[in-house]
N, CA, C and O of each residue as an XYZ file, in Angstrom:
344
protein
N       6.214    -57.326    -22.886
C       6.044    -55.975    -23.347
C       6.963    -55.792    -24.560
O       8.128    -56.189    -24.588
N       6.344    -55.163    -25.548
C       7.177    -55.347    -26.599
C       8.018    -53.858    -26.845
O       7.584    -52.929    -26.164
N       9.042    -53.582    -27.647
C      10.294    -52.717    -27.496
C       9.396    -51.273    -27.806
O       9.745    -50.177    -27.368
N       8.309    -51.475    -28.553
C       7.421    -50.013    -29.513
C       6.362    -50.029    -28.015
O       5.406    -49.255    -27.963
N       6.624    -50.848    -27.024
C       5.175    -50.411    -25.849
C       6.490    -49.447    -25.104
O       6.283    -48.292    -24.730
N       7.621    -50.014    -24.989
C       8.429    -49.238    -23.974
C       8.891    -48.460    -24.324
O       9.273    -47.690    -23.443
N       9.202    -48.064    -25.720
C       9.234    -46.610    -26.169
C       8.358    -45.842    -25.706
O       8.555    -45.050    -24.785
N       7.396    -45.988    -26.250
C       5.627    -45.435    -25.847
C       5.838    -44.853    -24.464
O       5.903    -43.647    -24.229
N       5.959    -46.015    -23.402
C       5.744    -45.684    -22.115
C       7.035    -44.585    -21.697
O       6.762    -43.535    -21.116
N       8.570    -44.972    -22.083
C       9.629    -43.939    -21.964
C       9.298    -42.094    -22.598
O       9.765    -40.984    -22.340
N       8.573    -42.474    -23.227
C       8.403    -41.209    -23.982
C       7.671    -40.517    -23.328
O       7.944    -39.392    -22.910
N       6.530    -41.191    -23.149
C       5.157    -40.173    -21.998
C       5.808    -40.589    -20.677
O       4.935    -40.682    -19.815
N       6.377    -40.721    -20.459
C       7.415    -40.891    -18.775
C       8.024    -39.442    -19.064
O       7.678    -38.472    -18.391
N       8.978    -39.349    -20.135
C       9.464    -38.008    -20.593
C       8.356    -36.783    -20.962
O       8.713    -35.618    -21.140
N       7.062    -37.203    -21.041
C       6.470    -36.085    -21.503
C       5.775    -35.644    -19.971
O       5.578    -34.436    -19.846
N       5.449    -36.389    -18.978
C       5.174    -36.608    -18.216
C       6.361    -35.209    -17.081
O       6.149    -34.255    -16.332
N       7.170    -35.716    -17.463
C       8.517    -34.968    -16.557
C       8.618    -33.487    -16.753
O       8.939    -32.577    -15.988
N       8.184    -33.525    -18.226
C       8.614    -32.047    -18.781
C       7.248    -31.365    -18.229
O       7.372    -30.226    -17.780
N       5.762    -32.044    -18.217
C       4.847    -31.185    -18.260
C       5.304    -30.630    -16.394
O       5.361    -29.457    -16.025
N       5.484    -31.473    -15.794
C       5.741    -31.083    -14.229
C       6.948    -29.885    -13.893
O       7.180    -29.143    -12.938
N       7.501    -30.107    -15.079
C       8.785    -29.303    -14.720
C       8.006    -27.623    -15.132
O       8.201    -26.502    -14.663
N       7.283    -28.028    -15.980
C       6.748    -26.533    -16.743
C       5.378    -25.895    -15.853
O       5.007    -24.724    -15.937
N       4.795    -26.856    -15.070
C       3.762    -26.782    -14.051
C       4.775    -25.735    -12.636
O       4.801    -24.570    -12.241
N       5.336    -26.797    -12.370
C       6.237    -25.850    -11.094
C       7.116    -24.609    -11.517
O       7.322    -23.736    -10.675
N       7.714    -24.479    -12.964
C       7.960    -23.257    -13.066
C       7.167    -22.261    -13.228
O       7.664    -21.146    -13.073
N       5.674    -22.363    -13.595
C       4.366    -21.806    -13.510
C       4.140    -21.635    -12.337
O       3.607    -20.561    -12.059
N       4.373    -22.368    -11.470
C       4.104    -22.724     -9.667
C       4.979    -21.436     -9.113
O       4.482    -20.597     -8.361
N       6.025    -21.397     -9.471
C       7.205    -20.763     -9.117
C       6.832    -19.108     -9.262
O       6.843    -18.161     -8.477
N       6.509    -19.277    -10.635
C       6.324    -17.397    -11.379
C       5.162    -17.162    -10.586
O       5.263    -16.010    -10.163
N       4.054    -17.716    -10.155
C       2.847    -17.074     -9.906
C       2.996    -16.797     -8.014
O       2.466    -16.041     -7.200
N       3.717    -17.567     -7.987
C       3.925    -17.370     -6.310
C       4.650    -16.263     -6.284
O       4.054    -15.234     -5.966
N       6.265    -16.172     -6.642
C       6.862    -14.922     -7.070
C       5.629    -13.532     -7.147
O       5.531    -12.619     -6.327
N       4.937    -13.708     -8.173
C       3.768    -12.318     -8.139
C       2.779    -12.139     -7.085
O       2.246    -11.057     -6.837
N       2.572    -13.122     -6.532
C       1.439    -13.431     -5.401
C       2.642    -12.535     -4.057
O       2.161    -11.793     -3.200
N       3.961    -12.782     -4.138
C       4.654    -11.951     -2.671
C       4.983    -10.237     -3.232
O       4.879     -9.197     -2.582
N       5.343    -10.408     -4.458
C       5.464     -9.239     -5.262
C       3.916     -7.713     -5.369
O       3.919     -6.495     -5.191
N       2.993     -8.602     -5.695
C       1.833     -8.270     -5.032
C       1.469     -8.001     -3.336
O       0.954     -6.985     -2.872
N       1.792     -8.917     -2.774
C       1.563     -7.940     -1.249
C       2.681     -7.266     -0.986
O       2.364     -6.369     -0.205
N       3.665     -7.225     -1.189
C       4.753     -6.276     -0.709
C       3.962     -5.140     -1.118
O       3.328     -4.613     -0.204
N       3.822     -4.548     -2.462
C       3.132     -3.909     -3.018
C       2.192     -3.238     -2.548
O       2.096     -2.015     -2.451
N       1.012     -4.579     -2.050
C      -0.166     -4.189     -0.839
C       0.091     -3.077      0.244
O      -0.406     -1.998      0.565
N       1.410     -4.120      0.753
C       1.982     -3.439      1.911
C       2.741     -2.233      2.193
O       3.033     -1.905      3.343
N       3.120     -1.457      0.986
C       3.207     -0.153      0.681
C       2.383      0.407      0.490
O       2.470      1.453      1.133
N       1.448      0.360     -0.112
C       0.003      1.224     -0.381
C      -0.447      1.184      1.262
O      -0.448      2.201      1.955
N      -0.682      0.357      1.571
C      -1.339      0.722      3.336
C      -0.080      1.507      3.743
O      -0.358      2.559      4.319
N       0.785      1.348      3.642
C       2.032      2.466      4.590
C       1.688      3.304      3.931
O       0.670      3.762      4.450
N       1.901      3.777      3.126
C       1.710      5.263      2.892
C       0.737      5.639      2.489
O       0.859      6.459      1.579
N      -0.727      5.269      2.922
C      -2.143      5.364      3.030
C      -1.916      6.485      4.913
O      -2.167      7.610      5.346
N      -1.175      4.910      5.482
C      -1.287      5.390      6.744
C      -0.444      7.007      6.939
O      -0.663      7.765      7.884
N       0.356      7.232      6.015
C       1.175      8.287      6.598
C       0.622      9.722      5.954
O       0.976     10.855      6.278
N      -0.607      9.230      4.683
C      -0.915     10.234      4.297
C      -2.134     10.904      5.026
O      -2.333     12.105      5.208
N      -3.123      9.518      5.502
C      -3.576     10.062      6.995
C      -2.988     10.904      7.641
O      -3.272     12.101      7.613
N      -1.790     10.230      8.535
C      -1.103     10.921      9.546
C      -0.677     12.334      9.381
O      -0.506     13.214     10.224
N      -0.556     12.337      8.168
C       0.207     14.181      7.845
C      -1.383     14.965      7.558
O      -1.533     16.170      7.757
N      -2.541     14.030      7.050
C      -3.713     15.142      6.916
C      -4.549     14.791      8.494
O      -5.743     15.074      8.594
N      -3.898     14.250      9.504
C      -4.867     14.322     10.670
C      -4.147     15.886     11.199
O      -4.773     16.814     11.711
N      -2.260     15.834     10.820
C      -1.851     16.753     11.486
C      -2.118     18.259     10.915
O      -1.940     19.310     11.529
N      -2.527     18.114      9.760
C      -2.889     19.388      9.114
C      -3.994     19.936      9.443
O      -3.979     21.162      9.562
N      -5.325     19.168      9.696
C      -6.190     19.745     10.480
C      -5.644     20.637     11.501
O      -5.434     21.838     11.668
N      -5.539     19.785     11.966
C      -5.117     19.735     14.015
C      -4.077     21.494     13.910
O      -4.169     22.395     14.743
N      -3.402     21.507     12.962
C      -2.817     22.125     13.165
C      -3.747     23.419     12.265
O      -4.054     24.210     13.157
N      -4.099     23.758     11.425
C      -5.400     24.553     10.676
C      -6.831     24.663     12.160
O      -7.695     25.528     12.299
N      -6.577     23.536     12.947
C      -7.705     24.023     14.062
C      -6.759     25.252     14.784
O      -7.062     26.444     14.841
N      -5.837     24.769     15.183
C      -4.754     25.287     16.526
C      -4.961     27.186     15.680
O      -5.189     28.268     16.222
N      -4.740     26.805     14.170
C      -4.091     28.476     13.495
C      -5.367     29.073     13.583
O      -5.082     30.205     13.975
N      -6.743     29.021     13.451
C      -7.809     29.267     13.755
C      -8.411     29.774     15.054
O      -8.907     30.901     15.049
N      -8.414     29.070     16.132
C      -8.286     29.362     16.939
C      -7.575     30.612     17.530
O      -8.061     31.522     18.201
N      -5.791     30.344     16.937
C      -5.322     31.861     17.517
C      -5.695     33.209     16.365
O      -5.348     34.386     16.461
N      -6.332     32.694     15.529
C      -6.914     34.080     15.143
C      -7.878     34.214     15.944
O      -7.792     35.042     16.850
N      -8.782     33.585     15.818
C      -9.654     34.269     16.820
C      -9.617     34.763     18.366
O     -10.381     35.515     18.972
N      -8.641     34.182     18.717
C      -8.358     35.234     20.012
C      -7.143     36.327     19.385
O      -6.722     37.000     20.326
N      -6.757     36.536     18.646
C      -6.015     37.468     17.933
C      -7.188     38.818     17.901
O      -7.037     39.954     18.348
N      -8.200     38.305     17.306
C      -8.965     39.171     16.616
C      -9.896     39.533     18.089
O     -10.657     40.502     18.077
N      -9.801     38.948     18.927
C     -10.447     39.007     20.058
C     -10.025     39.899     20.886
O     -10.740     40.728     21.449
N      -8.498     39.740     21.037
C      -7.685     40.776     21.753
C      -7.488     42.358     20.741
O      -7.264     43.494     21.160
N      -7.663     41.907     19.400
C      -7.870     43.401     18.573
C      -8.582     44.238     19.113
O      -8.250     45.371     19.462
N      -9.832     43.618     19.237
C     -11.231     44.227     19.503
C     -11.117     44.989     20.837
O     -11.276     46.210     20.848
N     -10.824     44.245     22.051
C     -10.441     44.703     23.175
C      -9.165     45.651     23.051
O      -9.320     46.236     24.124
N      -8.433     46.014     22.706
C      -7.582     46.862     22.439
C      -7.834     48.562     21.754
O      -7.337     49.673     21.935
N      -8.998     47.907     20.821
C      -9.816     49.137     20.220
C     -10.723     49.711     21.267
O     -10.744     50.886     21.636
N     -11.216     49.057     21.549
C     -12.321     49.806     22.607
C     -11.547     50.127     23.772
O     -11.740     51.233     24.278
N     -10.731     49.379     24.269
C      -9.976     50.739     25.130
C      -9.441     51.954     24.581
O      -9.419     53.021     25.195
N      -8.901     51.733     23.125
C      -8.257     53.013     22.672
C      -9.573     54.256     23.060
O      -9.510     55.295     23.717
N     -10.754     53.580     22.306
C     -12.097     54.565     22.542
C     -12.048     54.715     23.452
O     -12.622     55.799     23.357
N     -11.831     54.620     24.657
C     -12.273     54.949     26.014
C     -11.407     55.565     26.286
O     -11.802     56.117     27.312
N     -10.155     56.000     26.051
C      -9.378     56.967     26.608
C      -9.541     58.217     25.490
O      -8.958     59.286     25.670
């Protein structure tokens, strides 16, 4: 093997090293965004879930205030018509 083949081969041995080194730091950054990204994910569903949770309770609770109007307005009524009757 002559001294200009083993340059050759030392060199793309070295070019060889660098492209791997620049592959796994590529490897590195995209994984980094790939956990950065579901954490991310994983906040949007939490507070998906909690914005549910506060509009299941707002119903629930808009049923409950509903409701006592209408027996509010129920017991009005009955209150009036006794007034009429006396």
């Amino acid at each position: 093997m002559s001294a200009e083949a083993i340059i050759d081969y030392e060199a793309l041995v070295a070019d060889l090293r660098h492209e791997v080194t620049r592959i796994q730091s590529e490897l590195d950054e995209a994984t980094k965004q790939g956990v950065r990204a579901a954490e991310y994910g994983l906040a949007v569903l939490e507070e998906k879930n909690q914005l549910q949770q506060h509009c299941e309770n707002l119903e629930t609770l808009y049923d409950t205030t509903k409701h006592e109007l209408q027996c509010t307005k129920h017991v009005s009524i009955t209150d009036s018509d006794l007034l009429k009757l006396l």
